[in-house]
Backbone as a printed PyTorch tensor [residue, N CA C, xyz], in Angstrom:
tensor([[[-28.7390,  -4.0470,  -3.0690],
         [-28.0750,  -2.9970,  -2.3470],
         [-28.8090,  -1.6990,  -2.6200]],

        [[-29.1730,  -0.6110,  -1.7960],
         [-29.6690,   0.3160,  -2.0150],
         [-28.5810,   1.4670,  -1.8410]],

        [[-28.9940,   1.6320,  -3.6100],
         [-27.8980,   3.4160,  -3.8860],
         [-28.3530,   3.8420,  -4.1600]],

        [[-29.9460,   4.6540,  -3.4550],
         [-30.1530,   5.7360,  -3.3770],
         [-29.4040,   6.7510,  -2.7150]],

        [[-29.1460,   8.2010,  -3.6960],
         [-28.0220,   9.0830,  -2.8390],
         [-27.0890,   8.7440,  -2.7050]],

        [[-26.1710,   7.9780,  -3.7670],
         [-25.6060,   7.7140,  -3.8500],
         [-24.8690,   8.2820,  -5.5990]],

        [[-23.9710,   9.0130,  -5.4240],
         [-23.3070,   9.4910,  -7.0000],
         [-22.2280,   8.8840,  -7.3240]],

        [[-21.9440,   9.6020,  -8.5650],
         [-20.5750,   9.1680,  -9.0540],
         [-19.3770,   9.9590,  -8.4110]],

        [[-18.4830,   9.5770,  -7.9810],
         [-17.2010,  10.4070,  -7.1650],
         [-16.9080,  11.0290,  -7.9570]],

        [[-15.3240,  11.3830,  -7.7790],
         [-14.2230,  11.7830,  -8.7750],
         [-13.3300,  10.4980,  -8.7390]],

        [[-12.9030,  10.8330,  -9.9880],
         [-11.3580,   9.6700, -10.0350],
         [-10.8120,   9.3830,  -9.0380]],

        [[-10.2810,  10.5520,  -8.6220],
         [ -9.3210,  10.2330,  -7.0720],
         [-10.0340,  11.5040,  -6.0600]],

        [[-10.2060,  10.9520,  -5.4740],
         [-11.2220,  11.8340,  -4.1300],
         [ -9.9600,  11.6870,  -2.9960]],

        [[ -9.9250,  13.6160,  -3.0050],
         [ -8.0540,  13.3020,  -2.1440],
         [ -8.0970,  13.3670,  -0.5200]],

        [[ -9.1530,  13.6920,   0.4080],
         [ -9.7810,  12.9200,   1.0290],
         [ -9.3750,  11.3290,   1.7070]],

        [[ -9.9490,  10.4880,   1.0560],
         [-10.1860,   9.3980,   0.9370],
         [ -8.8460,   8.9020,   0.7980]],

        [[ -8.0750,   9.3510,   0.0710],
         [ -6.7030,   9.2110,  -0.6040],
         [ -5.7380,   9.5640,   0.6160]],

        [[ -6.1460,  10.2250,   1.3620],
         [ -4.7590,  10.7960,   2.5520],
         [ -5.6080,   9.8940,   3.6460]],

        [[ -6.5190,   9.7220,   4.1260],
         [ -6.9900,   8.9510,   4.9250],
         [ -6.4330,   7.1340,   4.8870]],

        [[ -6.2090,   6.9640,   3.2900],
         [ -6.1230,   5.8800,   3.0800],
         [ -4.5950,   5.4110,   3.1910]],

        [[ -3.6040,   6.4080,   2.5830],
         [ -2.4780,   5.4610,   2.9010],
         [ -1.4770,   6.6820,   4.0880]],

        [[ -1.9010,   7.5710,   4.0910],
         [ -0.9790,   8.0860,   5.5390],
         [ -0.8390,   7.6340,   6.6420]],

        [[ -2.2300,   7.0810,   7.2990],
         [ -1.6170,   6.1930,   8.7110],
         [ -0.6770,   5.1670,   8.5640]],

        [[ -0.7760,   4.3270,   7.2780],
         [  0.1490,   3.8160,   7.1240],
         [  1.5960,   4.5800,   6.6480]],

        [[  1.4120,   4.8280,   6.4130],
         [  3.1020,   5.9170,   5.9180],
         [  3.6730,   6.3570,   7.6140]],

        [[  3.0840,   6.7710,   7.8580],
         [  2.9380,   7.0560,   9.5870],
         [  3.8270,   5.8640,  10.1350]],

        [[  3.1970,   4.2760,  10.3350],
         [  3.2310,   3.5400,  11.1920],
         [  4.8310,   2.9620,  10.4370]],

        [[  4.3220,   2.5380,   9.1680],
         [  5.5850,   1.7100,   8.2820],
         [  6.7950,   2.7360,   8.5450]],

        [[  6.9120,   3.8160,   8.1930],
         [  7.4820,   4.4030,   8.6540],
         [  8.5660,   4.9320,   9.8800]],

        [[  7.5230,   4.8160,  11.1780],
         [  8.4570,   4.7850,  12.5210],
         [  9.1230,   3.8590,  12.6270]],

        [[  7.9790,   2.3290,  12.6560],
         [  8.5580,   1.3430,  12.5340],
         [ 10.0030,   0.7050,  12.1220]],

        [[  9.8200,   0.8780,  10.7270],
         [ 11.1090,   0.6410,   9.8410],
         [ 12.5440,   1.7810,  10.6280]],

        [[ 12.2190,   2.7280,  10.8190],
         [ 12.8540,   3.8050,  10.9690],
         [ 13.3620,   3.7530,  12.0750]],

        [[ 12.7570,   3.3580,  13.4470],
         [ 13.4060,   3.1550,  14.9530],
         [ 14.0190,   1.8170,  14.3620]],

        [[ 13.7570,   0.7460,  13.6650],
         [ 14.7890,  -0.8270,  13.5240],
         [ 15.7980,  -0.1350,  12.8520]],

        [[ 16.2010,   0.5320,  11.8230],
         [ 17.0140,   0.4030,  11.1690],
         [ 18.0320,   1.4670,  11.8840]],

        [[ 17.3570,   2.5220,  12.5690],
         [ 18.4300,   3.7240,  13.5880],
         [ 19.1320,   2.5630,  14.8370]],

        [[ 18.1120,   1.4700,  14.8990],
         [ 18.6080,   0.2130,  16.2310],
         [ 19.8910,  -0.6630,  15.5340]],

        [[ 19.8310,  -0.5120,  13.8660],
         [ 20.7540,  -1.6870,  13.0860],
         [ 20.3040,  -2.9820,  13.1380]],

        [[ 18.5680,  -3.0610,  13.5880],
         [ 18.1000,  -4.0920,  13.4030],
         [ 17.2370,  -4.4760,  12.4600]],

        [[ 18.0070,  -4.9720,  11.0000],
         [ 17.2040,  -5.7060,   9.6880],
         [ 15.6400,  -5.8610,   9.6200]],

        [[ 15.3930,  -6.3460,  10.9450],
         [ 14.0740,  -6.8890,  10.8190],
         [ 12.5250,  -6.2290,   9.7240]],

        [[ 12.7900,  -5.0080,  10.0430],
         [ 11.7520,  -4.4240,   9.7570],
         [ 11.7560,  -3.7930,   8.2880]],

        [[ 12.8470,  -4.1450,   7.9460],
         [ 13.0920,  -3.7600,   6.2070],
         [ 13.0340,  -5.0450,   5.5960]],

        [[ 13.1050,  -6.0820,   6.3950],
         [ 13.1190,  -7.5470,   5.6500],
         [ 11.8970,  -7.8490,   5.6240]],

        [[ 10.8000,  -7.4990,   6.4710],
         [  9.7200,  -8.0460,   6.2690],
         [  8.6310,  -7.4830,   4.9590]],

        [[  9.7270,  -6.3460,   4.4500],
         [  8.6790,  -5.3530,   3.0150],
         [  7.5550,  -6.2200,   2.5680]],

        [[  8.0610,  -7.4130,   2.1480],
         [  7.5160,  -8.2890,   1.2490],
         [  6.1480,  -8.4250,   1.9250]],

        [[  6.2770,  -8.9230,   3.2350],
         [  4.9150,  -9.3310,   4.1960],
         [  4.2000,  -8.2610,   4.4650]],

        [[  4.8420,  -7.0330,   4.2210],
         [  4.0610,  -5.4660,   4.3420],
         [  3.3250,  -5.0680,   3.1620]],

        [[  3.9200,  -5.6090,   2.1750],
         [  2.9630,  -4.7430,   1.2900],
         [  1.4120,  -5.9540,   0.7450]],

        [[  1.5710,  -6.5860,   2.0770],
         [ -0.0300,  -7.3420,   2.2130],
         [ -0.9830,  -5.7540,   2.9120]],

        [[ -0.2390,  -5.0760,   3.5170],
         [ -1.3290,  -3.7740,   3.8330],
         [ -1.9900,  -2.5850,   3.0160]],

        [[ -1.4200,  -3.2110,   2.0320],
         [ -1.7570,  -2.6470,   1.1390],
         [ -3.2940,  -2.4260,   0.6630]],

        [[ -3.3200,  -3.9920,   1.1400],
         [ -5.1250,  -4.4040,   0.5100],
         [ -5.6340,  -3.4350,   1.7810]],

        [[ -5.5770,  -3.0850,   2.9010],
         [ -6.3330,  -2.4820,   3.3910],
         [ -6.3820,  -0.9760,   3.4060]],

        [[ -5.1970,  -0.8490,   2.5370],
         [ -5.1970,   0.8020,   1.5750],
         [ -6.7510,   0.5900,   0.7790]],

        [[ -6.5000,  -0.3020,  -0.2120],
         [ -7.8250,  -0.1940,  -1.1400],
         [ -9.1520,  -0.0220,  -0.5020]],

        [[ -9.3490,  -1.0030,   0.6400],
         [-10.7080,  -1.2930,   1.1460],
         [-10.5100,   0.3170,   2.3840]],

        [[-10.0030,   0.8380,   2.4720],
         [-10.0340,   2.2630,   3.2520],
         [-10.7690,   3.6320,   2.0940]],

        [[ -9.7550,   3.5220,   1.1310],
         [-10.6430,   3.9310,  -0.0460],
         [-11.6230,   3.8580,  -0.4570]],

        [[-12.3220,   2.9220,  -0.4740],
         [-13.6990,   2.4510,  -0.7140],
         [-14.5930,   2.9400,   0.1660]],

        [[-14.1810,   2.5830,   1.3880],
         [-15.1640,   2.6110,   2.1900],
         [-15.3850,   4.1740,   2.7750]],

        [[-14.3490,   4.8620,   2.6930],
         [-14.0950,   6.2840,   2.8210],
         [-15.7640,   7.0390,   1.7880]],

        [[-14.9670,   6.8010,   0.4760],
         [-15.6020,   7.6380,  -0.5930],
         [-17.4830,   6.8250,  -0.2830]],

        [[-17.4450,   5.7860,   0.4340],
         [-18.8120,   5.5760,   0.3000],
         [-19.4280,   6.5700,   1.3490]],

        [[-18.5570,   6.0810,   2.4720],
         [-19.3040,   7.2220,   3.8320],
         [-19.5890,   8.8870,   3.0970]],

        [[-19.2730,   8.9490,   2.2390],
         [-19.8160,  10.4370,   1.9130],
         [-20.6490,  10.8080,   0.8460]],

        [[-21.0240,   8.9330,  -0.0740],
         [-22.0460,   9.0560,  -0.8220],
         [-21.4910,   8.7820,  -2.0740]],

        [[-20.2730,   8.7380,  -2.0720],
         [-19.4910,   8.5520,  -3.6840],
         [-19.3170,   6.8720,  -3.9920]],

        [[-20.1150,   6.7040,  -5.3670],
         [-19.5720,   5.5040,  -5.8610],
         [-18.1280,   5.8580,  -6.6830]],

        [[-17.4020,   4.8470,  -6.3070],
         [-15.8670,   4.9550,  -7.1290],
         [-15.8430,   4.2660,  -8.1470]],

        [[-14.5610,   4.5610,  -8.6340],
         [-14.1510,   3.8880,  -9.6540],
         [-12.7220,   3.2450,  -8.9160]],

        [[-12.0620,   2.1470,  -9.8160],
         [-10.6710,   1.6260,  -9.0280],
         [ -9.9480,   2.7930,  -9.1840]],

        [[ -9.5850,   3.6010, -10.0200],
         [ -8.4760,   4.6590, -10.1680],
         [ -8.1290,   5.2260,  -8.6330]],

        [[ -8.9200,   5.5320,  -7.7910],
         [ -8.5290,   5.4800,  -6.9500],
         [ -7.7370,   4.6170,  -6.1110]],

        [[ -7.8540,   3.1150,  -5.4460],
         [ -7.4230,   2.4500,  -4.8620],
         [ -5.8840,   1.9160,  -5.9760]],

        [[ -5.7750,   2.0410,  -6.7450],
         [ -4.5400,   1.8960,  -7.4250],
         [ -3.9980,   3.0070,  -7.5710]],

        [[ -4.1780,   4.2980,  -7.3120],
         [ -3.3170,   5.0190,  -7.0290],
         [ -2.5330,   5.3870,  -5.7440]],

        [[ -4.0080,   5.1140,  -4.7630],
         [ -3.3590,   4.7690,  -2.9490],
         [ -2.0310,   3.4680,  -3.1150]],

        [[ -2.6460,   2.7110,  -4.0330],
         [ -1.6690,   1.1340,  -3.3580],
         [ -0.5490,   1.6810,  -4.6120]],

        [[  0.0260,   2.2770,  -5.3320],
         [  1.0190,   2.8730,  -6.2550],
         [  1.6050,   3.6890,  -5.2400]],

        [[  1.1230,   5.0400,  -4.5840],
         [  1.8050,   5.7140,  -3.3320],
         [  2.5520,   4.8620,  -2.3210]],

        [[  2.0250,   4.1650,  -1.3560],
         [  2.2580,   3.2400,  -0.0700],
         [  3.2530,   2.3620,  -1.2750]],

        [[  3.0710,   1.8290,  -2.5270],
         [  4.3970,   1.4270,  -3.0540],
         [  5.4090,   1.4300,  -2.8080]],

        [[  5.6390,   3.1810,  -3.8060],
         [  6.6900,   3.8840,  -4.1740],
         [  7.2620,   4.0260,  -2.5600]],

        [[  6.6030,   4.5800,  -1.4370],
         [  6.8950,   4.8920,  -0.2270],
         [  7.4500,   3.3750,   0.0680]],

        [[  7.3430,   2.2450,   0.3430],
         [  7.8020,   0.9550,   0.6420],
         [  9.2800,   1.2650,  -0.0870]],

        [[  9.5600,   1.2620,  -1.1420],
         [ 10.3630,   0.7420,  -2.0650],
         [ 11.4740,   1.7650,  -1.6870]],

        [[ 11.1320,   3.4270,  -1.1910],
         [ 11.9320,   4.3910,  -0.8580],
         [ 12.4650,   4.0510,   0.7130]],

        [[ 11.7780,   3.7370,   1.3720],
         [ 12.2590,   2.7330,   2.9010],
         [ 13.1020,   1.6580,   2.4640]],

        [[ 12.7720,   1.0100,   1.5050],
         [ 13.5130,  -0.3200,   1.2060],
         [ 15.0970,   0.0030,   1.4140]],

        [[ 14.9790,   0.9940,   0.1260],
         [ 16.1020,   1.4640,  -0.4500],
         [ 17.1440,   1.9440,   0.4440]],

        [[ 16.3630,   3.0460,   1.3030],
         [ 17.1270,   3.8580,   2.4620],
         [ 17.3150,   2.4600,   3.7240]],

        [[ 16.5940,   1.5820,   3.7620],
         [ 16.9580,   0.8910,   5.0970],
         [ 18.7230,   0.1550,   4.7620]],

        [[ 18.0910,  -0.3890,   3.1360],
         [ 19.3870,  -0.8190,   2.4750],
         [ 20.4570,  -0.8760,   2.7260]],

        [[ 20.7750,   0.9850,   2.4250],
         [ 21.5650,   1.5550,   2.0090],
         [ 22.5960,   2.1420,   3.6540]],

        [[ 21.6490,   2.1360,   4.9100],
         [ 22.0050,   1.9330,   6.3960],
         [ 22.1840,   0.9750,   6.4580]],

        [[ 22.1470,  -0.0330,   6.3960],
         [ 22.6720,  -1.6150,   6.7340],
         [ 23.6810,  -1.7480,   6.5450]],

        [[ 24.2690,  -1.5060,   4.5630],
         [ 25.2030,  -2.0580,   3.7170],
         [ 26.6510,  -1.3570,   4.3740]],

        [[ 27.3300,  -2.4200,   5.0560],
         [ 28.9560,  -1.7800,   5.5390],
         [ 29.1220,  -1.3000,   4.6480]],

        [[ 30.7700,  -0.5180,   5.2450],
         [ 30.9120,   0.5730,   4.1210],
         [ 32.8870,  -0.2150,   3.7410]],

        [[ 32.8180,  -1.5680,   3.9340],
         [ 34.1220,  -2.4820,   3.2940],
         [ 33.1710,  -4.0880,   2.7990]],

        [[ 32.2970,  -3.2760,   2.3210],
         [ 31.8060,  -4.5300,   1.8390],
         [ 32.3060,  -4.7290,   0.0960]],

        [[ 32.3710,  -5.7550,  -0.5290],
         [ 33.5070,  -6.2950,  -1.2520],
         [ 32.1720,  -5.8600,  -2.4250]],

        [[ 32.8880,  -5.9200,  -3.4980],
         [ 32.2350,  -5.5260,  -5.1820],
         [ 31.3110,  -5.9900,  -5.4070]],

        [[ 31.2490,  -7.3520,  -5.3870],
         [ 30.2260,  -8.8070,  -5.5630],
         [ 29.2060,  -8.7480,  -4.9170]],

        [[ 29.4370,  -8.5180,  -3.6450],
         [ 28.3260,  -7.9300,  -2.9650],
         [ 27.2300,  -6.9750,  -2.5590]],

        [[ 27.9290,  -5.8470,  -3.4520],
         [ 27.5290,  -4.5230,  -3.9160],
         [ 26.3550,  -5.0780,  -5.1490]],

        [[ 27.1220,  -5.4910,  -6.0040],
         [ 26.2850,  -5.7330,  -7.2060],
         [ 24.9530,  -6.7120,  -6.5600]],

        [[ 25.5030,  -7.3960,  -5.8920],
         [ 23.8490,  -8.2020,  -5.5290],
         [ 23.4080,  -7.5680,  -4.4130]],

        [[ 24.0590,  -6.4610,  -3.7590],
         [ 22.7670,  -5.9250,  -3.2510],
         [ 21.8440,  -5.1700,  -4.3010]],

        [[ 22.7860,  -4.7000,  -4.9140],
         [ 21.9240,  -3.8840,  -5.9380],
         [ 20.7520,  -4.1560,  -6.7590]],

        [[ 21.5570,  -5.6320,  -7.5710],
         [ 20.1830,  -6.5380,  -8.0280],
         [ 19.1760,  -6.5000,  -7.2330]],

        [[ 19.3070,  -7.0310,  -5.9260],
         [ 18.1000,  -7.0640,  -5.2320],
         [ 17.2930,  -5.8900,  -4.5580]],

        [[ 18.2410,  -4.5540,  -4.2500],
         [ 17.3480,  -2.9910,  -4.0240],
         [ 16.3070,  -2.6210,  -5.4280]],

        [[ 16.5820,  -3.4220,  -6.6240],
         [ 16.5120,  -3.0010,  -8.3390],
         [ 14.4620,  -3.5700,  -7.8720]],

        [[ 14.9760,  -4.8730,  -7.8020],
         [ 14.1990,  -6.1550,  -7.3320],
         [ 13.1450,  -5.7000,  -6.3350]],

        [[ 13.4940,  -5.4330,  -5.6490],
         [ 12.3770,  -5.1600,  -4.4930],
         [ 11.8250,  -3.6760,  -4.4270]],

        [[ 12.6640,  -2.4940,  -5.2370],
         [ 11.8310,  -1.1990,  -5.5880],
         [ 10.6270,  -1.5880,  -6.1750]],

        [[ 10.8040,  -2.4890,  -7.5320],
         [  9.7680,  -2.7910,  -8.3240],
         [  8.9790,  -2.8470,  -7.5890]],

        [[  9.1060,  -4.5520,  -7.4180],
         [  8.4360,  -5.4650,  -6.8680],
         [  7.4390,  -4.7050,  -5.6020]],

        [[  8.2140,  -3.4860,  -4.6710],
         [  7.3150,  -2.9070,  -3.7470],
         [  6.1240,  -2.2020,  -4.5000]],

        [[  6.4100,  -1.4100,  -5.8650],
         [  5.2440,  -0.7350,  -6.0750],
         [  4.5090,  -1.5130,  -7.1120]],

        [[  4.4420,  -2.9650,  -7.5700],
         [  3.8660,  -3.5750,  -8.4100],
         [  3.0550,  -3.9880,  -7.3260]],

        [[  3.4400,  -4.8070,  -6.6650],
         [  2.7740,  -5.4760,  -5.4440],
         [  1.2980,  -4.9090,  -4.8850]],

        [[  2.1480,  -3.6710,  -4.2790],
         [  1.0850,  -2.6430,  -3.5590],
         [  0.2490,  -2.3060,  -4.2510]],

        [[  0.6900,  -1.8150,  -5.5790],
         [ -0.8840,  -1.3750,  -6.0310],
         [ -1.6940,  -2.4350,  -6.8090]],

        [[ -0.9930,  -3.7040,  -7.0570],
         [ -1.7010,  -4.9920,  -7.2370],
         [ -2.9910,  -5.5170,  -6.0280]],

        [[ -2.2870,  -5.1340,  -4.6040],
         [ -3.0760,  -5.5090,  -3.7180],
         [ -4.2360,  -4.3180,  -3.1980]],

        [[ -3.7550,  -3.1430,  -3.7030],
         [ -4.7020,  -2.2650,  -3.2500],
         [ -6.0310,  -2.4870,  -4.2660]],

        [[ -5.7720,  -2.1750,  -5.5220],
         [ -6.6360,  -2.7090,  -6.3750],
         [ -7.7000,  -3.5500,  -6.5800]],

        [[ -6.9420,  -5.1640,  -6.1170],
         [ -7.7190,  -5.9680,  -5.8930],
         [ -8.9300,  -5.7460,  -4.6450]],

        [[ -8.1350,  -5.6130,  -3.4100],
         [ -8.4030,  -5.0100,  -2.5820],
         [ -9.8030,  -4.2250,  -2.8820]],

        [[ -9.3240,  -3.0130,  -3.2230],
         [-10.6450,  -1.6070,  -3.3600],
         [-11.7490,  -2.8100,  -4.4010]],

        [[-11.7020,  -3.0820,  -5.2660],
         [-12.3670,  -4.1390,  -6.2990],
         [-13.2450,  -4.7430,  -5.5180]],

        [[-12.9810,  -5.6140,  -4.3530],
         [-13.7170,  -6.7540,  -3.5290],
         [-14.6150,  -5.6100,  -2.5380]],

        [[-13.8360,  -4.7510,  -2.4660],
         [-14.7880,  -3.9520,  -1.3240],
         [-16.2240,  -3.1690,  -1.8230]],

        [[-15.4390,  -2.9850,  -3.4880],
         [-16.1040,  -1.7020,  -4.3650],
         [-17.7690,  -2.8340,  -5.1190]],

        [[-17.4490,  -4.0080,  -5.1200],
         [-17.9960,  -4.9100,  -6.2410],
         [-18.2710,  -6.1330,  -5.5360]],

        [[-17.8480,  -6.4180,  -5.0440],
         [-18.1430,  -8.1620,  -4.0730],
         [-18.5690,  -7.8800,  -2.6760]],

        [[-17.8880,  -7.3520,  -1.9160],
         [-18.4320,  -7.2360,  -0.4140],
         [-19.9500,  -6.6680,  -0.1950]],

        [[-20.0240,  -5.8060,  -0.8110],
         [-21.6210,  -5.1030,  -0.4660],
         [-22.5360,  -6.2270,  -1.2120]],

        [[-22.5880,  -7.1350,  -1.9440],
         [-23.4440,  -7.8380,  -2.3960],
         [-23.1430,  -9.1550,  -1.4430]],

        [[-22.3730,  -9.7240,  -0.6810],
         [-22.2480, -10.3930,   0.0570],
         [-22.4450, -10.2850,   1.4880]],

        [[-22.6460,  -8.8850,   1.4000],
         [-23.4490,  -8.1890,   2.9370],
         [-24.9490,  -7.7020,   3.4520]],

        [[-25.4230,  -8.2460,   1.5960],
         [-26.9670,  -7.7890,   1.6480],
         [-27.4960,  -9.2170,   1.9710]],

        [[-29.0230,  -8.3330,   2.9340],
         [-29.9540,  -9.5470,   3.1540],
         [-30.3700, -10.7740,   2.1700]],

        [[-30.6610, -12.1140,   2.7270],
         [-30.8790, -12.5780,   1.8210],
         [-32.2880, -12.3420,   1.0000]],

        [[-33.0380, -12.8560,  -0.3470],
         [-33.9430, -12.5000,  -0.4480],
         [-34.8170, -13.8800,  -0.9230]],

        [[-35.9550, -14.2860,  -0.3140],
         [-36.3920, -15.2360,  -0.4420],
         [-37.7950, -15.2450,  -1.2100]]])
């Protein structure tokens, strides 16, 4: 791979960082937000299958800070996929919390709760698990799997 002109970034290049998870904040966002103003579940149930976009938080990061010459470090892409998290887990919560009737019985309270407890985590472990990995393959594996061969 040729890194000539090519430096060391910063930790988090903020840039790269708003490029990387705002369109998504944007989209997850309306999305979730017109289903749940409709009273239709769908789009808060699928969190789990959402925070697969995560990985393309990381590899946005990457590829960002390269277009301008910066080699990274992960600190970045785990802090994008930690943001788009916390943001998942705050939709979670609020789609929740619009759904949950308001004569719904004790028992049911408590296990929603367990599971809002459950899936806050779980949204920002996830995300920045996948952004990580993510930025990692883009930062360390992809460019060596994109160079010519050499014979």
């Amino acid at each position: 791979m040729n890194t000539a002109g090519v430096v060391a970034g910063p930790a988090i290049y903020p840039p790269a960082l708003i490029r990387s998870v705002i369109p998504l904040v944007i989209v997850w966002g309306l999305m979730a937000g017109a289903a749940t103003l409709a009273h239709q579940p769908g789009a808060v149930c699928v969190t789990p299958v959402a925070w697969l976009i995560a990985t393309w938080t990381g590899v946005k990061y990457v590829y960002v800070c390269a277009s301008v010459g910066f080699r990274t470090s992960l600190v970045g892409p785990l802090v994008a996929g930690l943001l788009l998290g916390v943001y998942m887990a705050v939709v979670w919560l609020l789609g929740s919390a619009i759904m949950t009737a308001g004569e719904t019985s004790a028992s049911e309270l408590a296990k929603a709760r367990n599971l809002n407890i459950g899936m806050a985590v779980a949204s920002v472990v996830f995300c920045t698990l996948f952004a990580l990995g993510a930025g990692w393959l883009a930062r360390y594996r992809l460019p060596r799997a994109l160079e010519p061969a050499r014979f």
